[in-house]
N, C-alpha and C positions, 0 to 999 in steps of 0.2 A: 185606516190603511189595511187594506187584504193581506195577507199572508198564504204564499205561496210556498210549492214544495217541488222540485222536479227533481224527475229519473230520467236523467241520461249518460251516455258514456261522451257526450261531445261536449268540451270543455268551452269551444269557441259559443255555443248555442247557451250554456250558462250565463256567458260574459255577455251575451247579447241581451237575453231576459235580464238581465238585472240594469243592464245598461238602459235599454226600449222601457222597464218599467220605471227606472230610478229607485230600486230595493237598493236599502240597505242592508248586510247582514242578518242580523234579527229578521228580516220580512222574507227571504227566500234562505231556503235549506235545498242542498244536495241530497238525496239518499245514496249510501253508499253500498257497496258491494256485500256487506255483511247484511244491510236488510233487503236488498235484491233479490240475494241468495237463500232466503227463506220462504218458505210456502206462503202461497198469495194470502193465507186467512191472518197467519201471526208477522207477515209483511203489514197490511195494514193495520195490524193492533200496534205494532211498533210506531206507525207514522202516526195514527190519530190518538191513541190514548196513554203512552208512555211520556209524553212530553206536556211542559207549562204549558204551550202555545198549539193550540189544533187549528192545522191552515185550512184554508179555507177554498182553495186551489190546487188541484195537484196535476202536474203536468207532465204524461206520460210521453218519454221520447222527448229527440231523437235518438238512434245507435242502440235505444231499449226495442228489443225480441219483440214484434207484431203477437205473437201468439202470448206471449209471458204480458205486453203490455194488455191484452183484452182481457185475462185472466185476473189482472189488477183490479180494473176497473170496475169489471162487473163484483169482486170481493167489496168494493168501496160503496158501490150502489146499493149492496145487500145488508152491511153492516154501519155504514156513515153515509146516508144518502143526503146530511146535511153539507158535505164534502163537492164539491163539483171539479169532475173532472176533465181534462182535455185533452185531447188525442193529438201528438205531434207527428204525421203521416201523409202516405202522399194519398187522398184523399179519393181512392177510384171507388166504383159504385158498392164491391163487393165489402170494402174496407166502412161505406157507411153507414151498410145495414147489419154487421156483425158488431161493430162501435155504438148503434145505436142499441140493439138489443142488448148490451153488457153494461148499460144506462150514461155512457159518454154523455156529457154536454154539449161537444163541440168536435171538432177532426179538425186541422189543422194545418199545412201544407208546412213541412219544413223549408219551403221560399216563399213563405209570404211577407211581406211588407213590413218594415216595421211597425207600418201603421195599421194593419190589419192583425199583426199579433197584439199589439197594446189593447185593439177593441175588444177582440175575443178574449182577455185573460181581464181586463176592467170588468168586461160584464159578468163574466163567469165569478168575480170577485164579488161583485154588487148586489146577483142573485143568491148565491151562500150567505151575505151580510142578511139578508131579508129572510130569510132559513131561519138562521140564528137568532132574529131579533122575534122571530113567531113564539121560539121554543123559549125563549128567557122569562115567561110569563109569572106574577108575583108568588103562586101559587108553588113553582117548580122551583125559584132560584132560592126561596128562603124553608124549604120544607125539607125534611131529614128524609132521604130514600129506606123505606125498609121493604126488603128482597125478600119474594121468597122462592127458591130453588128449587124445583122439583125433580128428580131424578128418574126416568122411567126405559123399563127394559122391555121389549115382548117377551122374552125368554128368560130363565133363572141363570145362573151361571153366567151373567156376561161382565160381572163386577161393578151392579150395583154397591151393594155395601160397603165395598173397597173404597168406592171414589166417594160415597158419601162421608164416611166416617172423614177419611184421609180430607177431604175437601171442608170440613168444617171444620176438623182439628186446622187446617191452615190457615184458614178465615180467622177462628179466634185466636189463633197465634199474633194476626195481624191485626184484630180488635176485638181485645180478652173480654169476658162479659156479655158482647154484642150476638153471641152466635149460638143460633140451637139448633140441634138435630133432633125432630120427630119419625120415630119407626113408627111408620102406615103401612108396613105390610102387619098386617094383623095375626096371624095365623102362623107365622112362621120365622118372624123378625129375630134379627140379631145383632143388632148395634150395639147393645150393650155388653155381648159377650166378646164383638171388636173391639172394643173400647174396652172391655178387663171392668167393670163398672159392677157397683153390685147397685140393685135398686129399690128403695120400698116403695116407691109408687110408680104405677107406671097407664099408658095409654086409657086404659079401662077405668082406673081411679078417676082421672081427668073426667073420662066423659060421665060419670056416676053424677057428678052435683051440677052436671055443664047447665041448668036451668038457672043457680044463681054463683056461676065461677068466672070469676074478673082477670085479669092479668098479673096480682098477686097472687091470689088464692094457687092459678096455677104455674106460678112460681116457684111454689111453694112444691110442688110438686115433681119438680126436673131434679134430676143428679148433676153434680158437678163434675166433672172432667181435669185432672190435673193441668189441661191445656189452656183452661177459662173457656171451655165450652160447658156449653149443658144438654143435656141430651132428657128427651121423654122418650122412654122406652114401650116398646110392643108391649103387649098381654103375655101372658106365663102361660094359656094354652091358648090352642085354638077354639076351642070354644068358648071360651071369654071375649076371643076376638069376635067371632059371631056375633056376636051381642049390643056390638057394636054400628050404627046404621053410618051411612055414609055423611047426611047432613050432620053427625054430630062433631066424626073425625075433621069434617071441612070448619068446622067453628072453632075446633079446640085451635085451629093452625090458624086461624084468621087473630083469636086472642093473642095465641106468640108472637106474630106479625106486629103486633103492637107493641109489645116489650122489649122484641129484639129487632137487630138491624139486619140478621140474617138470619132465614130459617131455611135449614136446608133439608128433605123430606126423601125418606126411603117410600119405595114403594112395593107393592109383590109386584111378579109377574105379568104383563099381560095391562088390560083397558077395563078394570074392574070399576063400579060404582063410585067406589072410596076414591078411586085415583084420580077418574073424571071431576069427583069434587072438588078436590083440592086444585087439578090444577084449571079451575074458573076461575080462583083466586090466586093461583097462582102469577108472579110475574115473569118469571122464567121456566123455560120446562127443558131440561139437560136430559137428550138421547144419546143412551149408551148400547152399541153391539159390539161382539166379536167378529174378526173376521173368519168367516166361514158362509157359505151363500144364504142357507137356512135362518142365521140370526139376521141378513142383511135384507133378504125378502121380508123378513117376518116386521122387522123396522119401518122396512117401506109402506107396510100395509099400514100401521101405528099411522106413521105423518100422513098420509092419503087419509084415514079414516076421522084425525082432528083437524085437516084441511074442510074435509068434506059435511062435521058438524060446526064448523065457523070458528074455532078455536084457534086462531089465530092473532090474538092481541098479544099471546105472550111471546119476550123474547127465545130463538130456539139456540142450541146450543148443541153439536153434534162432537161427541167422544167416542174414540175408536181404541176398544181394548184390545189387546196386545196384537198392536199395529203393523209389528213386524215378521209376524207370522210365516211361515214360507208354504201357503198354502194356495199358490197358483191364484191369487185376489192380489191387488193392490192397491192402496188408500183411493187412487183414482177410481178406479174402477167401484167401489165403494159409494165414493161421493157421488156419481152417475145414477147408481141403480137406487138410492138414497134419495136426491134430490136436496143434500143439504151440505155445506162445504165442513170438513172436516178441521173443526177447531184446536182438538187436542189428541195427540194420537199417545198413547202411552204404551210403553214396552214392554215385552213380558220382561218379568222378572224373579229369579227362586223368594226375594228377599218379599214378597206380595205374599204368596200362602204361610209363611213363615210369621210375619208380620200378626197375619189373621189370628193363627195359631194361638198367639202368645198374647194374642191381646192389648197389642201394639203399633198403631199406625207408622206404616212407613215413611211418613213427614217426619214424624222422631227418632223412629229405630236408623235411619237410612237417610237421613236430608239432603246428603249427595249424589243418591241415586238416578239414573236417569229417569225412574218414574217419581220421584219427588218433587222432581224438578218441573218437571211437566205440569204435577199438581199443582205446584206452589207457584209457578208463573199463572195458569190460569186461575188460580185462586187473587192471585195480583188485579187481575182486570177488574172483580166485580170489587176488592174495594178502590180500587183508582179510578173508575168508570165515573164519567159525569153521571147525575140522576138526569137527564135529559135523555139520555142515549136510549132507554127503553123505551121510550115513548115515543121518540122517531121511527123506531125503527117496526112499534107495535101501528103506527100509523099507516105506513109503506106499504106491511102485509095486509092490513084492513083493505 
């Protein structure tokens, strides 16, 4: 049986669907007003990943905003294209090439037939079942997912280091052990001084014996974190970093990758050698700017320039530091000039450079904060995420 999900505000168009399909309870969900009323990216992370049961249908309208419903859609096509959805509208020509381009299944006449809504929402059930049944292959449903995150900025200052540090102390919050942070900015890294950490080894030692170092050996090598994270730190100068070639930093991360279930990866500035390595192996690659036009052009050139060498297997992930800026931009306007939907918008805040300072992530110093919050929800997804979700969605963009 399919599982279905609708947004509407029309009660009588509820009792119809569940009537016309024969759901019971369990098989259709209402979305309510509290996830309606959140941005289209952390809307659909509410309906597909926070819950047992991810439907397999969702059926936008009637009484749901034309504009708000298209802006769903196409979030659900971008991030759960295993999802199919269906457009409850009155179906004129303009409505079916905006629905089509926002990757709709289906438009749907709110008078249609009972027997013409039962075929359209069977079938739209039928083809998400065969979705599903592609992606459950022996290889995915019984293997252990290990991530690795890579963090990249065109510019310094946009709170790199913040979000790494902060985003893995939350991860191994939520799985102690599992999580390590690598500073790949070579030259000028400081994870370790966020983190209050003192180090005997670090980056450079890793790569010294990398011809015969296994995933203990460089075990052996990481600091601990009172958090149950582990972190491999930068080089102590830059020219230690130097010294360092690109293919060896990509090895030493490809080893962690093995031991841990999360590795999450500073980088410098900028589309350097080291960074392209890592993220070939990487499986996610987390874009972070400020808002200000300069860091949002300079982003845009970034994803045009890894669109344009084929770099697109990994999943993307767009973070927008201090979101709420009052600097004539708006997260919209953002996501436009971008080309990437803004996942996690995090607020300035005094308790962020303080945090630094002291050598104290604000997931601990601050957990109520509204930027903790933000971290620690999006730190939520990658461990509640199926291991399937990256693969779909590294398919889509191929």
């Amino acid at each position: 049986m399919s599982r279905f999900v609708v947004a509407t505000t029309d009660d009588a168009f509820e009792a119809r669907l569940r009537s016309v399909l024969g759901l019971a309870n369990g098989d259709l969900r209402r979305l309510g007003d509290e996830v309606l009323q959140l941005r289209p990216v952390q809307a659909v992370r509410s309906v597909a990943e926070t819950t047992s049961s991810t439907p397999d249908v969702v059926a936008l309208g009637p009484g749901l905003d034309g504009e708000r419903a298209l802006e769903l859609a196409q979030r659900f096509d971008e991030l759960h294209p295993e999802i199919n959805v269906v457009l409850v509208a009155k179906p004129t020509a303009a409505v079916l090439e905006t629905a089509l381009r926002a990757g709709v299944r289906d438009v749907l006449s709110p008078d249609a037939t009972d027997q013409e809504l039962r075929e359209v929402l069977q079938r739209a059930g039928e083809t998400a079942a065969r979705r599903r049944a592609n992606l459950a292959s022996p290889d995915t449903a019984t293997t252990r997912t290990h991530r690795i995150l890579t963090v990249i900025s065109p510019k310094g200052g946009s709170g790199k280091t913040t979000l790494v540090t902060n985003l893995g102390t939350s991860l191994a919050m939520a799985s102690p052990g599992n999580v390590v942070v690598a500073d790949l900015d070579l030259q000028f890294g400081d994870v370790g001084s966020a983190l209050r950490i003192s180090t005997d080894n670090n980056m450079r030692d890793a790569v010294g014996g990398i011809e015969s170092l296994d995933t203990l050996g460089l075990k052996a090598m990481l600091t601990a974190h009172s958090s149950g994270l582990y972190v491999l730190a930068a080089p102590e100068s830059p020219v230690e970093g130097e010294q360092i070639t690109a293919p060896q930093s990509a090895e030493v991360v490809r080893l962690l990758s093995q031991e841990f279930e999360f590795v999450v990866v500073d980088t410098s500035a900028g589309l350097t050698d080291h960074t392209l390595s890592v993220l070939e192996i990487s499986t996610d690659i987390l874009f972070i700017c400020t808002m200000d036009v300069s860091s949002v052009r300079s982003l845009r050139k970034v994803v045009a320039a890894l669109d344009q060498i084929g770099m697109t297997t990994q999943q993307r992930h767009f973070v927008l530091n201090r979101a709420e800026s009052k600097v004539g931009l708006d997260p919209q306007d953002v996501e436009a000039a971008v080309g990437l939907p803004v996942e996690i918008a995090i607020p300035s805040s005094r308790s962020v450079p303080l945090s630094m300072n002291q050598g104290d992530p604000v997931v601990l110093t601050d957990p109520r904060s509204p930027v903790s919050r933000q971290i620690q929800a999006f730190a939520g997804n990658f461990v509640a995420a199926p291991s399937t979700r990256s693969r779909w969605f590294a398919g889509r963009r191929a």
